[in-house]
N, C-alpha and C positions, 0 to 999 in steps of 0.2 A: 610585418613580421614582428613576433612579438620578443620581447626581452627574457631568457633563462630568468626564473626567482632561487632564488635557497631551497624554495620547497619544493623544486619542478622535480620528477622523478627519473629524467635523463641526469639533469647535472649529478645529482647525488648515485645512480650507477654506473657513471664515470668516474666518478672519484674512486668509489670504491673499484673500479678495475684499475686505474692506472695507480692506485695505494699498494693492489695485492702484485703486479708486476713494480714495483719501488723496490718493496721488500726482494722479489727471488732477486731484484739485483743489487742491492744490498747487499747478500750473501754472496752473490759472485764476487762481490770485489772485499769482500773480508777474505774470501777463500783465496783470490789471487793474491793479497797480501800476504798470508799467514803461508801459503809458498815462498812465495819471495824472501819473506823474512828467514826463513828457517833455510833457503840454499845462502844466504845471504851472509848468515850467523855459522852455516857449515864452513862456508869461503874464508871465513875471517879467522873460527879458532882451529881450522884444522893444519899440523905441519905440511910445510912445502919443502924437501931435501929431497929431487929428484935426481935417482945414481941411471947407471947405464941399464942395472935389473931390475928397477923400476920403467924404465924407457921400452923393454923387449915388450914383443908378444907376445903371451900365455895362453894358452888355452891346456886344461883339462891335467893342468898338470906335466903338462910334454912339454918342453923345447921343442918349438919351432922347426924344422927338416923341410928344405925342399920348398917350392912355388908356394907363396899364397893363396892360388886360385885352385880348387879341387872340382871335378865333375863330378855333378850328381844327376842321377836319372828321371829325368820327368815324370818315370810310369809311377814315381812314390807320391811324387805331388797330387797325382789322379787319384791316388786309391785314396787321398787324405782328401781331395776335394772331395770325393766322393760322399765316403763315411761324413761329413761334414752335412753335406747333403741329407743327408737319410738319416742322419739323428737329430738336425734341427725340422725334419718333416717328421718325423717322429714325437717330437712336441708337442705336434697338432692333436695328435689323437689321442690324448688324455682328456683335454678339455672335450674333445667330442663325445668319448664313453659316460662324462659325467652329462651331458646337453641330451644324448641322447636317452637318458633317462628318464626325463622331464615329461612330463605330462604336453600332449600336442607337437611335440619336434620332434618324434621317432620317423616318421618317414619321410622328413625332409632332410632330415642329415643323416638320415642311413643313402640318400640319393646321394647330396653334396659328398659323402667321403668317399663312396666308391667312386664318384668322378676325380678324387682327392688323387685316391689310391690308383685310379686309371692314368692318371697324368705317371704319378712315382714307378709306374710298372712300365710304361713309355719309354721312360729316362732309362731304367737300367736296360729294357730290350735295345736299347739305343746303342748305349754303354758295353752292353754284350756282342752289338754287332760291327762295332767300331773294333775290338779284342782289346780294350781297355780290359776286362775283366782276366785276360788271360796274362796268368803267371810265367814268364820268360825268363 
């Protein structure tokens, strides 16, 4: 086996990987510092003279009325899963109108998106047939 030199071209593409990962962590730990320091500096020069209407619970302006705990309807969380769904699959197909442009990839991603778009027409026939989609 023979001995790495200075000049072999492994040790010196090592270095240079385990140089450019130094540095991003380098910056990780500047970054986790210059947080630190700054709730650190907030902790130290901001007043502490906690009264009883600093202690309540606020929201929105209101006092407080009545239980903590309030029900809310699932069927909101769906329609926001939902739309969540369908505008980040919606993202997709920018980059594809500009791909499909391209010279040689028109008919391989006019394929891939309508199987795209077959999946998303799935989901909502899904979604329509569960009456997720229906307003109660």
């Amino acid at each position: 086996m023979r001995e790495p030199t200075v000049l072999d071209p492994t040790v010196v593409v090592a270095a240079d990987y385990f140089e450019s990962y130094s540095v991003v962590g380098l910056l990780a730990v500047v970054g986790v510092l210059f947080v630190a320091v700054a709730f650190g500096a907030g902790r130290l020069l901001r007043p502490v003279v906690p009264t009883p209407e600093k202690l309540l619970t606020y929201e929105c302006g209101v006092d407080p009325v009545g239980e903590g705990w309030a029900h809310t309807q699932v069927r909101y969380y769906v329609y926001a899963f939902l739309y969540v769904i369908f505008a980040v699959d919606s993202i997709f197909l920018f980059p594809w109108a500009t791909v499909f442009a391209a010279p040689g990839y028109g008919a391989t991603t006019l394929v891939e998106m309508f199987i795209f778009l077959g999946f998303l027409a799935v989901g909502l026939l899904y979604a329509y047939k569960k009456g997720v989609l229906a307003w109660t």
